[in-house]
gemmi code that builds the backbone of each chain (N, CA, C; Angstrom):
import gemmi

chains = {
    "A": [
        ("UNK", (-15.109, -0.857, -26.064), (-15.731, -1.279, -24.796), (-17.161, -0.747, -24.734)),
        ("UNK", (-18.126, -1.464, -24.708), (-19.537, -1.019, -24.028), (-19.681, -0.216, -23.133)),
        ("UNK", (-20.678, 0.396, -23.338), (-20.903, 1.686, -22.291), (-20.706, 1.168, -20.713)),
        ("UNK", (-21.549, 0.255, -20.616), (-21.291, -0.546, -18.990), (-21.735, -2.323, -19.620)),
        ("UNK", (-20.744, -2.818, -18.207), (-20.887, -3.893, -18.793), (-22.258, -4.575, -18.338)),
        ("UNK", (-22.740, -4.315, -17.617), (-24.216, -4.730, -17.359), (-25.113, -3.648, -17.998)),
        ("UNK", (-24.927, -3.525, -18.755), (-26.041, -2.300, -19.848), (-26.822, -1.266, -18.548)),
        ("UNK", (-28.088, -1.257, -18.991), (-29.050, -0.344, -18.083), (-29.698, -1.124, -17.222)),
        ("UNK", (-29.245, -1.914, -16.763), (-29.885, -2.434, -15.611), (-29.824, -1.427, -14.047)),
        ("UNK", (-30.622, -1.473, -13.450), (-31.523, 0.086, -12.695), (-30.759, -0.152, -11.780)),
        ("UNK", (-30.870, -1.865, -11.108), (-30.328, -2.102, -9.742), (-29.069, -2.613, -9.912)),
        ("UNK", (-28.260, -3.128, -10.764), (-26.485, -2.718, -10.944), (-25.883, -1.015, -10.460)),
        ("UNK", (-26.710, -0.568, -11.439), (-26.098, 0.826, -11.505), (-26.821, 1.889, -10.034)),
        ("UNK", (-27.802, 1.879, -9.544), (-28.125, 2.271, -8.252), (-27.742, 1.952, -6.980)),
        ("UNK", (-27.559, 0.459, -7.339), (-26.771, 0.046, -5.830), (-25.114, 0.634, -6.203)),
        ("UNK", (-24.676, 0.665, -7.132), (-23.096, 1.001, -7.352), (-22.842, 2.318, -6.740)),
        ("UNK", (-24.001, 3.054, -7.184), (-24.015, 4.367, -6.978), (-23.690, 4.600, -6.085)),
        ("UNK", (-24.799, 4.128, -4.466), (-24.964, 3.678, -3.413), (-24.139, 3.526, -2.466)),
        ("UNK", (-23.023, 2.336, -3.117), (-22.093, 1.948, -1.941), (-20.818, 2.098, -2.322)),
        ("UNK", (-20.619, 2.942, -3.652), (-19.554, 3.765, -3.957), (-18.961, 4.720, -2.956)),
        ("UNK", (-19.967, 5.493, -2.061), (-19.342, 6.688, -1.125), (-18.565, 5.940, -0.208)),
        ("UNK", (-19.516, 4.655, 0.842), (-19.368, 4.176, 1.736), (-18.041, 3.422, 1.669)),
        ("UNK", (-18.048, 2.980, 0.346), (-16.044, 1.994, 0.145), (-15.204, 3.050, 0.337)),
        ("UNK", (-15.624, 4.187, -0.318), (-14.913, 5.646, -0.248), (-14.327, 5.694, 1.151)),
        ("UNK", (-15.358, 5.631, 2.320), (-15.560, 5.821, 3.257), (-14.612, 5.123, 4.216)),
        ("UNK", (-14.714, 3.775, 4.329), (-14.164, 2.952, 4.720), (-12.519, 2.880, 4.458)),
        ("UNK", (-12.449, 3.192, 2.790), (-11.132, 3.108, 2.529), (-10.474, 4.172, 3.803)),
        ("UNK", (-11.066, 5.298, 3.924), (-10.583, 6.944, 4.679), (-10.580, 6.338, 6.105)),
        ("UNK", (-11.347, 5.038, 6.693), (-11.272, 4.790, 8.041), (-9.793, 4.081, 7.751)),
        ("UNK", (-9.596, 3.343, 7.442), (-8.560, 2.169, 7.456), (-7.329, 3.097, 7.154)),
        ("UNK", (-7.555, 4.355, 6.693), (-6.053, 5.044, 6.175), (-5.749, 5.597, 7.650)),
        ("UNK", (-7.167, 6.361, 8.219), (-6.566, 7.026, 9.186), (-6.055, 6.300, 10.313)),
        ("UNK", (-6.917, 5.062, 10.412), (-6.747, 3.779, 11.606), (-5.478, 3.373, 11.357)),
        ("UNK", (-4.575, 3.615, 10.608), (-3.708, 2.807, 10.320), (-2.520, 2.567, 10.931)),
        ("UNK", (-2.584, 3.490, 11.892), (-1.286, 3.414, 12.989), (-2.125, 3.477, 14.525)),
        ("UNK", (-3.168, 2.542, 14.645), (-4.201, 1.752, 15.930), (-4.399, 1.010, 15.892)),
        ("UNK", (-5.205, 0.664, 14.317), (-5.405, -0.758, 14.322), (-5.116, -1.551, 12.897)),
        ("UNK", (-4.699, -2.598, 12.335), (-4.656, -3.224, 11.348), (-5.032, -2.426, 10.299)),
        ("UNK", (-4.267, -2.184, 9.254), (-4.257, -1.179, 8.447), (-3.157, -0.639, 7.853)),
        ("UNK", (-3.544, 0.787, 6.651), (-2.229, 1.352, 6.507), (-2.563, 2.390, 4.738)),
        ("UNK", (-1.561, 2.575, 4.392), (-1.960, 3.488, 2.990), (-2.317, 2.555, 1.864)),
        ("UNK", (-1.380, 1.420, 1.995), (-1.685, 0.651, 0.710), (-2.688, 0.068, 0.379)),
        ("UNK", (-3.716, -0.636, 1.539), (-4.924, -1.263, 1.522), (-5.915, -0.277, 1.565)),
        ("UNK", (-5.448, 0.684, 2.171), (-6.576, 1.838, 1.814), (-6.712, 2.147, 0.368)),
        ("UNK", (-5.131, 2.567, -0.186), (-5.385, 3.315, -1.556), (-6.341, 2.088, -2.057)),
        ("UNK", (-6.083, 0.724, -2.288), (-6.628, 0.280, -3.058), (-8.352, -0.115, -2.969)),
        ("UNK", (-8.394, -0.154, -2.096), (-9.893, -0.292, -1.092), (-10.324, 1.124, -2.035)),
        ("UNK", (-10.160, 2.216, -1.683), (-10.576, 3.315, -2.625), (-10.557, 3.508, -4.066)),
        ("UNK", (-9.370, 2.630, -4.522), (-9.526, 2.872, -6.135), (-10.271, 1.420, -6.677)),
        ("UNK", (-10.436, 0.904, -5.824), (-11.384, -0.557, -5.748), (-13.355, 0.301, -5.945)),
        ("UNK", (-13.627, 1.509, -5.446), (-14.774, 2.158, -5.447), (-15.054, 2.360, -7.076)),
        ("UNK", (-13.929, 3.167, -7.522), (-14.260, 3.959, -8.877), (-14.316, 2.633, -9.758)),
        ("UNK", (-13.139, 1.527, -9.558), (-13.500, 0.454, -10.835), (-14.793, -0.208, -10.861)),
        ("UNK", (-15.401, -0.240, -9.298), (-16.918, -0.557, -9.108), (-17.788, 0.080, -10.325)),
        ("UNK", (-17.370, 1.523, -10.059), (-18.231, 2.714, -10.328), (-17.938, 2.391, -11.884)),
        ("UNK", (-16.786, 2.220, -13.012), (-16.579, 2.217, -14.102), (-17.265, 0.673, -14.563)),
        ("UNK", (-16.907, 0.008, -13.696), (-18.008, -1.436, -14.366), (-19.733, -0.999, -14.098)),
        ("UNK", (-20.321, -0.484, -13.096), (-20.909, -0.386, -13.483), (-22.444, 0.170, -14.333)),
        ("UNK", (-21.223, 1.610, -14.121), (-21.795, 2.670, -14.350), (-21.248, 3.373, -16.099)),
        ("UNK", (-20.236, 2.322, -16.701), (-19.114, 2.588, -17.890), (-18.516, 3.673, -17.722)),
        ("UNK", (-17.376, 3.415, -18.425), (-15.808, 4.264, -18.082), (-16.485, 5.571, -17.894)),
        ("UNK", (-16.703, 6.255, -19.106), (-16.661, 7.756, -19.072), (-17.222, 8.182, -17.650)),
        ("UNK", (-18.336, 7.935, -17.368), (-18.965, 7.970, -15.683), (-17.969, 8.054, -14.788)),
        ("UNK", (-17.183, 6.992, -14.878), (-15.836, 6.887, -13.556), (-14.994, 7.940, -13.545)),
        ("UNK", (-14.759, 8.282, -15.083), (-13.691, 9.030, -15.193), (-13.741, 10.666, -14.724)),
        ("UNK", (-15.583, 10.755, -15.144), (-15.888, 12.356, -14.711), (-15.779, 12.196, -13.277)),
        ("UNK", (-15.933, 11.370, -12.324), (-15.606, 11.744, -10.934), (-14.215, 11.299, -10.620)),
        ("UNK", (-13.259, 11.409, -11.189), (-12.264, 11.280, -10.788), (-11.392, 12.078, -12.321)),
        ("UNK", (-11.234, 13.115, -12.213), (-10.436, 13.502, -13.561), (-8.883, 13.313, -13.732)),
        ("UNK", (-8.691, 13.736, -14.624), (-6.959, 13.423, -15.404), (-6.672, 14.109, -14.182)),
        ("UNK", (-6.676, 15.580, -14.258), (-5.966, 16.809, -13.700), (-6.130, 16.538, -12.520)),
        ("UNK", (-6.791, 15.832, -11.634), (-6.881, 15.423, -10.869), (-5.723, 14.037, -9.983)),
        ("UNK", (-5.745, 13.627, -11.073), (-5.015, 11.895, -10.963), (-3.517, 12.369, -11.377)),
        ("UNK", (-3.085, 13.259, -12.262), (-2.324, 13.332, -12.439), (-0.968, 14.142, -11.003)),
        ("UNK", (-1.314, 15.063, -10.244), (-0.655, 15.163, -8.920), (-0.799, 14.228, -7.933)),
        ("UNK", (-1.728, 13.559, -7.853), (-1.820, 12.745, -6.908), (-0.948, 11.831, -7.227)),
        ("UNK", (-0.922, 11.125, -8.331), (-0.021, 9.960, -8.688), (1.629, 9.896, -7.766)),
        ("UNK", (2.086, 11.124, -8.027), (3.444, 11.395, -7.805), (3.657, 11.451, -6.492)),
        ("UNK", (2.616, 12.455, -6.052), (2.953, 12.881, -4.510), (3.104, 12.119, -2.884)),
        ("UNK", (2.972, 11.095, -3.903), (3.176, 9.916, -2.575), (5.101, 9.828, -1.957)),
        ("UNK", (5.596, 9.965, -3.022), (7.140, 9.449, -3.185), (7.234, 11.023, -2.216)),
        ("UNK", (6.774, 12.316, -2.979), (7.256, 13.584, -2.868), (7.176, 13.740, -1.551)),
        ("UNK", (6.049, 13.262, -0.988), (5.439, 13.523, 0.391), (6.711, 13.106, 1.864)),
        ("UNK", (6.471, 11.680, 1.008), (7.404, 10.313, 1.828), (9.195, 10.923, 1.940)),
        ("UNK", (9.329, 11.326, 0.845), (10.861, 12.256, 0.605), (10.893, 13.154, 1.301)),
        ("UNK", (10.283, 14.186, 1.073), (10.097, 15.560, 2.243), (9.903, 15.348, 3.705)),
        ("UNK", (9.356, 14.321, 3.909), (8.963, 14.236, 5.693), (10.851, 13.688, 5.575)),
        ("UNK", (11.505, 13.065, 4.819), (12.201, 12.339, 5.518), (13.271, 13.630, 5.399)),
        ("UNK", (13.384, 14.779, 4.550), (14.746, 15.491, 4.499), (14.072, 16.297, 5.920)),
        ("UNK", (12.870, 16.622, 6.262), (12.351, 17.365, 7.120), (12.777, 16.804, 8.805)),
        ("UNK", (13.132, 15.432, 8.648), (13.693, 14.848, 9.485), (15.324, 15.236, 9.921)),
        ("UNK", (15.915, 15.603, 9.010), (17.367, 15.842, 8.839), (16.898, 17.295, 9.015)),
        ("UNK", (16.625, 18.385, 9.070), (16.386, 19.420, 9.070), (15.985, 19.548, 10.873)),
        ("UNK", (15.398, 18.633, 10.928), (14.909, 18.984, 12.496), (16.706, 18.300, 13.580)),
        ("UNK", (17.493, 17.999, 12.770), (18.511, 17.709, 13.596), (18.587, 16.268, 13.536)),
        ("UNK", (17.428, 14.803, 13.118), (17.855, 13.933, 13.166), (18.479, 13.202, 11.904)),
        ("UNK", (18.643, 11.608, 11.810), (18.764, 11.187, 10.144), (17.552, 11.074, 9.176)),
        ("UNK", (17.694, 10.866, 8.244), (16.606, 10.658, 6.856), (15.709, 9.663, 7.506)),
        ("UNK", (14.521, 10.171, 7.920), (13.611, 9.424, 8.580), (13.477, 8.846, 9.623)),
        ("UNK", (14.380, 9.929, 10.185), (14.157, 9.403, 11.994), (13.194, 10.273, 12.583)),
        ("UNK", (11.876, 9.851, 12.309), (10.562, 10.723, 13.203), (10.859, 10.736, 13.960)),
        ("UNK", (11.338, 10.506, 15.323), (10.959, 10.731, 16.915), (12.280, 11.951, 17.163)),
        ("UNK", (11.874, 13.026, 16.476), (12.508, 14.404, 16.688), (11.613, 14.647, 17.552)),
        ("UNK", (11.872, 15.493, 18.673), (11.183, 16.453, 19.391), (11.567, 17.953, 18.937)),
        ("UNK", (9.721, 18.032, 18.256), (10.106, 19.071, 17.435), (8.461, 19.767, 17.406)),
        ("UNK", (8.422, 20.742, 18.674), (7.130, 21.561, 19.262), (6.780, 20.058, 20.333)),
        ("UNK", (6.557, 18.991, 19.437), (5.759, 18.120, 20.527), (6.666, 17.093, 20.994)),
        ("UNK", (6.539, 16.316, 22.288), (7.440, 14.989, 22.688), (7.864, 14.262, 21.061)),
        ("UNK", (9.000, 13.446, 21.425), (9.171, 12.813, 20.311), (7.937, 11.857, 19.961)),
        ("UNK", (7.764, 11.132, 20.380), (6.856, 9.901, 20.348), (5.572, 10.378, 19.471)),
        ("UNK", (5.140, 11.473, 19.695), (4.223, 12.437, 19.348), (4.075, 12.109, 17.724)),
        ("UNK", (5.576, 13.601, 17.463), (5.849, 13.646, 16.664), (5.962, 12.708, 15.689)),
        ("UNK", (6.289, 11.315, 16.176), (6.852, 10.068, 15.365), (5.424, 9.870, 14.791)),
        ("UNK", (4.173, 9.742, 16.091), (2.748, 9.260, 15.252), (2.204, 10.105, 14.316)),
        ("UNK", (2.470, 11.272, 14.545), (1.905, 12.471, 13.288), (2.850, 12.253, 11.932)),
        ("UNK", (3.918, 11.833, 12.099), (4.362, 11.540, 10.685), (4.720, 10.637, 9.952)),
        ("UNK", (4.406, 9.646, 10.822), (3.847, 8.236, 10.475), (2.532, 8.133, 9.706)),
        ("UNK", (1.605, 9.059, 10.377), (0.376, 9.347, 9.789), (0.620, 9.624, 8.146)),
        ("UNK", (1.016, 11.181, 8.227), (1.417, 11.607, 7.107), (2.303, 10.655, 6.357)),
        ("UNK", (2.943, 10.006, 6.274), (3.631, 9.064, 5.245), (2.785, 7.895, 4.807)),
        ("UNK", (1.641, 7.457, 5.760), (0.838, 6.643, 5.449), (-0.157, 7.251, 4.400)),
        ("UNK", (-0.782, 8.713, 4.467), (-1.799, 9.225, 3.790), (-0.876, 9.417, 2.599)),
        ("UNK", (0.359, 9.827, 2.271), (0.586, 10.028, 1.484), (1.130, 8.760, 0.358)),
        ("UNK", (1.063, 7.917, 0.982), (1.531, 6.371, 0.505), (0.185, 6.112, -0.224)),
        ("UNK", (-1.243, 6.554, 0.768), (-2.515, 5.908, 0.369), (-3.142, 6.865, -1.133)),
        ("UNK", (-2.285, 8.229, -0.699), (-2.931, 8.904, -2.457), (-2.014, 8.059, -3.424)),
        ("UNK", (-1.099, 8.021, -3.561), (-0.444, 7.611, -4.918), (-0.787, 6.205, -4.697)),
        ("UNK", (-1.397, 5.471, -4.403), (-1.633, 3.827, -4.491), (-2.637, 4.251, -4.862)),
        ("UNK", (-3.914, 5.001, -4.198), (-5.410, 5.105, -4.896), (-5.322, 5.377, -6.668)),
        ("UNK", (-4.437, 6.569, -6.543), (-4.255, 7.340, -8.148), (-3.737, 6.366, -9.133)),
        ("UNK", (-2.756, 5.793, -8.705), (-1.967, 4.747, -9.463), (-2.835, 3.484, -9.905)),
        ("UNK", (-3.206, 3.075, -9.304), (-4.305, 1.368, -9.761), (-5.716, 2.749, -10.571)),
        ("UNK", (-5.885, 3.394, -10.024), (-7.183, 3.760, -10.839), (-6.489, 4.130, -12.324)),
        ("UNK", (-5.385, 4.828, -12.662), (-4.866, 5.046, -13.449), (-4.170, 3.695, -14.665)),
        ("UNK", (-3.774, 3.101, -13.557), (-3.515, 1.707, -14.726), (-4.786, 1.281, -14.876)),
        ("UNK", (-5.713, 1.203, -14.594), (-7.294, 0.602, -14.669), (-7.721, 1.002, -15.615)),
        ("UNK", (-7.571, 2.757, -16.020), (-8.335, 3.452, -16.996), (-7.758, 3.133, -18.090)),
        ("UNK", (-5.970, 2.802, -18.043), (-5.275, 2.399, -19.351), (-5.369, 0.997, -20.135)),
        ("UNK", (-5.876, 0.329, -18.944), (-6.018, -1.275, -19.393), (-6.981, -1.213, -19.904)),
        ("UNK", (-8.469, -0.851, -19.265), (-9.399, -0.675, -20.048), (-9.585, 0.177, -21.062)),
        ("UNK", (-8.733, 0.849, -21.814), (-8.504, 1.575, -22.848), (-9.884, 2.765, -23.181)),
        ("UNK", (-10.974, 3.421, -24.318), (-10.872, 4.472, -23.697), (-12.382, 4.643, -23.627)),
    ],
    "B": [
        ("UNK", (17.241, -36.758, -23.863), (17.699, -35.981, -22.915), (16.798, -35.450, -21.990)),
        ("UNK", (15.850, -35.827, -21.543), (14.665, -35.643, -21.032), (15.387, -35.965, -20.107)),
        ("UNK", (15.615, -36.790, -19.436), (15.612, -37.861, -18.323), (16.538, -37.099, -17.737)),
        ("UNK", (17.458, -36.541, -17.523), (18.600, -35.347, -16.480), (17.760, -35.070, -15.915)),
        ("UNK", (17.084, -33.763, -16.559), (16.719, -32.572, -15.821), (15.260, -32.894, -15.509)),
        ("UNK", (14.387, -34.324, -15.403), (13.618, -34.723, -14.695), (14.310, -35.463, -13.517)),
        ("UNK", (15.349, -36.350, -13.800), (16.200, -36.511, -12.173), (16.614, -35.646, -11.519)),
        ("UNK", (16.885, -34.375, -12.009), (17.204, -33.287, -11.501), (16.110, -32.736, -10.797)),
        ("UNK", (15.043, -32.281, -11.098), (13.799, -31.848, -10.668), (13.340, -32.604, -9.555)),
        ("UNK", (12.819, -34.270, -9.365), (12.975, -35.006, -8.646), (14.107, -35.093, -7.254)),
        ("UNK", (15.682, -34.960, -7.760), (15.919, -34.700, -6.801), (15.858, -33.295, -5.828)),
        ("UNK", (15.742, -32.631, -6.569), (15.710, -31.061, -5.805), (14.251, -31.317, -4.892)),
        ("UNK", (13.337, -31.613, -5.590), (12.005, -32.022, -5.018), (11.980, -33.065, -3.408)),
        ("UNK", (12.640, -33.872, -3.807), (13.168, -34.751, -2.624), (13.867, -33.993, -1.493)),
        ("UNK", (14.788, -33.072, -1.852), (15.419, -32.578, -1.168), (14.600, -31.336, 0.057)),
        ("UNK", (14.100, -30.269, -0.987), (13.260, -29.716, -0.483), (11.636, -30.247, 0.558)),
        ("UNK", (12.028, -31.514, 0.393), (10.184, -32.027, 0.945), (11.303, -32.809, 2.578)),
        ("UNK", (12.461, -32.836, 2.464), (13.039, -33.660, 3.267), (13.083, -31.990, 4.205)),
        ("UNK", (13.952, -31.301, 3.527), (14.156, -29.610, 4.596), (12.614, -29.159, 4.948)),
        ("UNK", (11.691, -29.542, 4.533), (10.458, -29.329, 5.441), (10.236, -29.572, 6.576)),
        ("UNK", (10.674, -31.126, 6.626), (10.534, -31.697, 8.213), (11.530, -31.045, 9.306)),
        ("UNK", (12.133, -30.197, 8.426), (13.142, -29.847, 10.228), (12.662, -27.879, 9.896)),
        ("UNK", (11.503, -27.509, 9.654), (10.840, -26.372, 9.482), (10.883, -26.119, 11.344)),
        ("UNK", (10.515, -25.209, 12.177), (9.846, -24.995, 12.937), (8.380, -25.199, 12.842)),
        ("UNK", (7.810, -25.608, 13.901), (6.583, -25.538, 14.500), (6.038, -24.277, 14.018)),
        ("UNK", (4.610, -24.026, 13.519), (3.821, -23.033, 13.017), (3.484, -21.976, 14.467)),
        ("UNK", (3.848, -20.854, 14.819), (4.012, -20.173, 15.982), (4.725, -20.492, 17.112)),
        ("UNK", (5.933, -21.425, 16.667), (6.998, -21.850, 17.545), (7.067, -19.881, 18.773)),
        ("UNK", (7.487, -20.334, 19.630), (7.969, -18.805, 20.519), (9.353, -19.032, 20.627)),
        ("UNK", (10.044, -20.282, 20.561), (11.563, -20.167, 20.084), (12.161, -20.415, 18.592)),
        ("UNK", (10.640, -20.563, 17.512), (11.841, -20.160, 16.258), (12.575, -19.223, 15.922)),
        ("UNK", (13.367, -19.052, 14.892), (14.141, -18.181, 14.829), (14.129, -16.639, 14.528)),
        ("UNK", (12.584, -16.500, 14.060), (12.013, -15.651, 13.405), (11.077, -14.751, 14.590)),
        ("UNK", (11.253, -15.550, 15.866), (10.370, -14.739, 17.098), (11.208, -14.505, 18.107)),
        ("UNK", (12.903, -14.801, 17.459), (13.586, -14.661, 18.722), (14.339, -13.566, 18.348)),
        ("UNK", (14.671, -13.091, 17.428), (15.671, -12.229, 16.687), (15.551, -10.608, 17.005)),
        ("UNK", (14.645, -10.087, 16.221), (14.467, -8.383, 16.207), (12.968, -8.589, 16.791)),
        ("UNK", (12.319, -9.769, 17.069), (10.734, -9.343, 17.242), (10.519, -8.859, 18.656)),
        ("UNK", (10.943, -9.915, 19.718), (11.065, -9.217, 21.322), (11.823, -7.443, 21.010)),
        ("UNK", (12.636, -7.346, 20.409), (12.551, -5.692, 20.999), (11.764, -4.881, 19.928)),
        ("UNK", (11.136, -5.108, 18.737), (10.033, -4.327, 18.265), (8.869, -4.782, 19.878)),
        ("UNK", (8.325, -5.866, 19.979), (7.514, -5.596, 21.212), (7.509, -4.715, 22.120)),
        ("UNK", (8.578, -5.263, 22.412), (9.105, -3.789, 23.824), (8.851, -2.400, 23.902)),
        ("UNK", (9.763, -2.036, 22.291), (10.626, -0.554, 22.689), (9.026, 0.306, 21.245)),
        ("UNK", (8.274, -0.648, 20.907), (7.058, -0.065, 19.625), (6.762, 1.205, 20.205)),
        ("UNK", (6.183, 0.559, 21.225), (5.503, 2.111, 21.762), (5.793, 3.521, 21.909)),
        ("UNK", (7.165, 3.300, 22.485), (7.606, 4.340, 23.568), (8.659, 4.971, 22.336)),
        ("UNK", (9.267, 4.274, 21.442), (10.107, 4.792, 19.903), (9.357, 5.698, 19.060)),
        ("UNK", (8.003, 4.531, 18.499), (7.465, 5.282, 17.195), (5.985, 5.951, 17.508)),
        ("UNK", (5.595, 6.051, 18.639), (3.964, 6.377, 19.181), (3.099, 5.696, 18.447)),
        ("UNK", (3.462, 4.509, 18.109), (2.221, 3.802, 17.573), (1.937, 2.478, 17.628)),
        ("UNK", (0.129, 2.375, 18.046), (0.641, 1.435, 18.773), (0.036, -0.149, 17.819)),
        ("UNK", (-0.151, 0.449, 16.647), (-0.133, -1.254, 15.796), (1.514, -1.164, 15.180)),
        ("UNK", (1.942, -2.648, 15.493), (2.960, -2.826, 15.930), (3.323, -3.275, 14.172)),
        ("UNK", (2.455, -3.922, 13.284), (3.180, -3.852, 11.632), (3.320, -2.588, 11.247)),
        ("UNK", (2.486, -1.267, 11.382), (2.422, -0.165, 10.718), (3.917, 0.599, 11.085)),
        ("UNK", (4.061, 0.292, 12.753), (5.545, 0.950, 13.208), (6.849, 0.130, 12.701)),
        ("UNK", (6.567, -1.004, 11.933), (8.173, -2.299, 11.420), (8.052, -1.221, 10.318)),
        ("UNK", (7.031, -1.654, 9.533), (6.609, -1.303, 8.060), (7.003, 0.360, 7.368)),
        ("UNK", (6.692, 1.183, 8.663), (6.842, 2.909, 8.229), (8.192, 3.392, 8.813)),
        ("UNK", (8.674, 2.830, 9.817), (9.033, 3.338, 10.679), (10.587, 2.339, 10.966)),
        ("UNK", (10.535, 1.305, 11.882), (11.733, 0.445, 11.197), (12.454, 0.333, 10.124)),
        ("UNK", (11.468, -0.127, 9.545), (12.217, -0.330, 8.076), (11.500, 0.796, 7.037)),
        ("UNK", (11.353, 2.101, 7.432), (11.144, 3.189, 6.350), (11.933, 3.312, 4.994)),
        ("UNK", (12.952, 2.674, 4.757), (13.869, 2.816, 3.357), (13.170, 1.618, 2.727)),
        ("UNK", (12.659, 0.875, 3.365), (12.297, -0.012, 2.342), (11.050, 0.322, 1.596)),
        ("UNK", (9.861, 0.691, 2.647), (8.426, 0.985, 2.255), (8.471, 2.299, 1.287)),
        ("UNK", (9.529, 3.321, 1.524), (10.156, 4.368, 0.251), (9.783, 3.937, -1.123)),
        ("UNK", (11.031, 2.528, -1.129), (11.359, 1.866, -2.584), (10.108, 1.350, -3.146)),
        ("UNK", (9.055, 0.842, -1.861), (7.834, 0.246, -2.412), (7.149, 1.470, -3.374)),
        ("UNK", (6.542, 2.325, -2.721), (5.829, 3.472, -2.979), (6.672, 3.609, -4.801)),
        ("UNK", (7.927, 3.806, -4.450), (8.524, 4.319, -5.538), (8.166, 2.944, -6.763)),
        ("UNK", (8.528, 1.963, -6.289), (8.131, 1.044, -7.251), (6.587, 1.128, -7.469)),
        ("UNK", (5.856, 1.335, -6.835), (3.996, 1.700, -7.754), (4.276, 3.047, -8.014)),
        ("UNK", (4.763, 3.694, -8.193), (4.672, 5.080, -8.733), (5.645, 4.425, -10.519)),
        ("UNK", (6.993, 3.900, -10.661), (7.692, 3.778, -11.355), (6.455, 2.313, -12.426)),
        ("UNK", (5.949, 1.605, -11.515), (4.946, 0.691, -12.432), (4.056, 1.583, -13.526)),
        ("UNK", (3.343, 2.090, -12.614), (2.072, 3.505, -13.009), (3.135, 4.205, -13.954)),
        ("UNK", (3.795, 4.790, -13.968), (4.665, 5.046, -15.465), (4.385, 4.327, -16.441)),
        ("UNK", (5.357, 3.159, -16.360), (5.499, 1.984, -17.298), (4.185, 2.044, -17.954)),
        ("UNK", (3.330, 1.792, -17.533), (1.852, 1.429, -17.990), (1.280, 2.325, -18.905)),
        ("UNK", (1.783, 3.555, -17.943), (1.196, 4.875, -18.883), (1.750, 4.987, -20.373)),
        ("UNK", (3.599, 4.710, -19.696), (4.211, 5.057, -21.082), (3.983, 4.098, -22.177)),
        ("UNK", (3.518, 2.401, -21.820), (3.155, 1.832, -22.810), (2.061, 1.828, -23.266)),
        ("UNK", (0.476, 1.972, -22.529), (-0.858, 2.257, -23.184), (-1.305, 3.355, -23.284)),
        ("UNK", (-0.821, 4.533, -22.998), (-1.059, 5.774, -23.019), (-1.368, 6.198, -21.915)),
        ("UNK", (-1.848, 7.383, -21.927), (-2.905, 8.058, -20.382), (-4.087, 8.085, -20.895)),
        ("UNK", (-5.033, 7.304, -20.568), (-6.426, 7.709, -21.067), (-7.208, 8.264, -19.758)),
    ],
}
model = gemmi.Model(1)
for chain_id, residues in chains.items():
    chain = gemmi.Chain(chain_id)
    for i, (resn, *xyz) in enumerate(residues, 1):
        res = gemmi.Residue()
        res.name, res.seqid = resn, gemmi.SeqId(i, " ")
        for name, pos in zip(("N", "CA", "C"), xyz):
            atom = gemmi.Atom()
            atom.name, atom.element = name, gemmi.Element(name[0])
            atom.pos, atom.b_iso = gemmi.Position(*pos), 0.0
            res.add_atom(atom)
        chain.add_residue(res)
    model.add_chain(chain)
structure = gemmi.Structure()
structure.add_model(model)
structure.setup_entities()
C-alpha cells in the first residue's frame, strides 16, 4: 500500500488533519445525546472510527495507527460486551433482574435507569469505534 | 429443465406482488405494527427508563438482551477478522 493515497498533496492532508478532531467531536456529541435526542453508541462508534480511516487515507496507515495504538485498541475492543455484562449482573446485585435499570439505588429509579443507559451506550460506542478501526487496519493490511 | 424453476420464480413473484396490495397504508395509526407494544412504549418511556428518546429506551432498555447479542456479535466479527488477517 502507498504511503497515502493522495501522495503529498498539502490540502488533502491539512484539511484531514483539520476536521479529524471535530468528527472526533461530534461522534462524543451523538454518544452522549444519545438518550435525548436521535442517536446512540453504534453511530457514534462508527462516526469516530469513520475520523481515523479519514486520517489513514489521508494521511497513510502508519500516521493513523500512531494516534490510535495496538495497546490501545486492544482493551477497548472487548470492553463493550464487559461493560454491558457488568451493569447487567450489577442490576441483579442491586435486588433487580439481569438488566432491569430502574433499581432505586442512591437515586429515584428513573434516574438510575438514564445513568445506565448512558453507560451501556458509551460502552457499546468504545467497542464499535475499536472494532471497525481494527478490521480497517487488517483489511488494509500493513 | 429450465422452465420449472422459472415458473416457479414467476409464480412466487406473482404471488408476492399480489400480498403487496393488502400491505397497510405507509403510517397507517391502525396497522398492526402501531397498535401492538408501540402505544405503551409511548406512554410508560418516560416514567420506566428516564429517557426521553423513545428508540434509545426500545433499543437499550426494552429489548436489552438483544442489543447484548448485537455488541457481542461486532466484538465476535472483530475476532474473526483478526483471526483470519492478523492484527496489524
Amino acid at each position: 500500500m502507498p504511503e497515502s493515497l493522495f501522495g503529498e498533496d498539502v490540502i488533502v492532508r491539512t484539511i484531514a488533519r483539520i476536521v479529524a478532531p471535530f468528527i472526533q467531536l461530534f461522534g462524543l456529541y451523538v454518544l452522549m445525546h444519545g438518550h435525548i435526542s436521535p442517536g446512540g453508541g453504534f453511530q457514534a462508534g462508527v462516526i469516530i472510527a469513520s475520523s481515523f480511516i479519514l486520517l489513514a487515507l489521508a494521511l497513510g496507515l502508519p500516521e493513523s495507527k500512531e494516534r490510535f495504538k495496538k495497546t490501545i485498541r486492544l482493551p477497548m475492543e472487548s470492553s463493550g460486551p464487559l461493560i454491558y455484562a457488568s451493569i447487567g449482573v450489577t442490576c441483579i446485585l442491586a435486588g433487580g433482574y439481569y438488566l432491569q435499570y430502574g433499581m432505586a439505588f442512591l437515586f429515584p429509579p428513573h434516574v438510575v435507569s438514564a445513568i445506565l443507559i448512558s453507560a451501556v451506550e458509551i460502552g457499546i460506542g468504545i467497542t464499535v469505534m475499536a472494532m471497525i478501526v481494527t478490521i480497517f487496519y487488517s483489511m488494509a493490511g500493513d | 429443465m429450465k422452465v420449472i424453476p422459472s415458473m416457479l420464480i414467476l409464480l412466487v413473484g406473482v404471488m408476492l406482488a399480489v400480498a403487496v396490495t393488502g400491505m397497510p397504508e405507509f403510517g397507517d395509526p391502525n396497522a398492526p405494527a402501531n397498535t401492538h407494544v408501540v402505544p405503551y412504549y409511548k406512554e410508560h418511556c418516560l416514567e420506566e427508563t428516564g429517557v426521553t428518546e423513545i428508540v434509545t429506551a426500545i433499543v437499550v432498555s426494552y429489548r436489552g438482551y438483544d442489543t447484548f447479542g448485537e455488541v457481542t456479535v461486532i466484538f465476535t466479527a472483530g475476532t474473526g477478522v483478526i483471526a483470519l488477517l492478523g492484527r496489524k
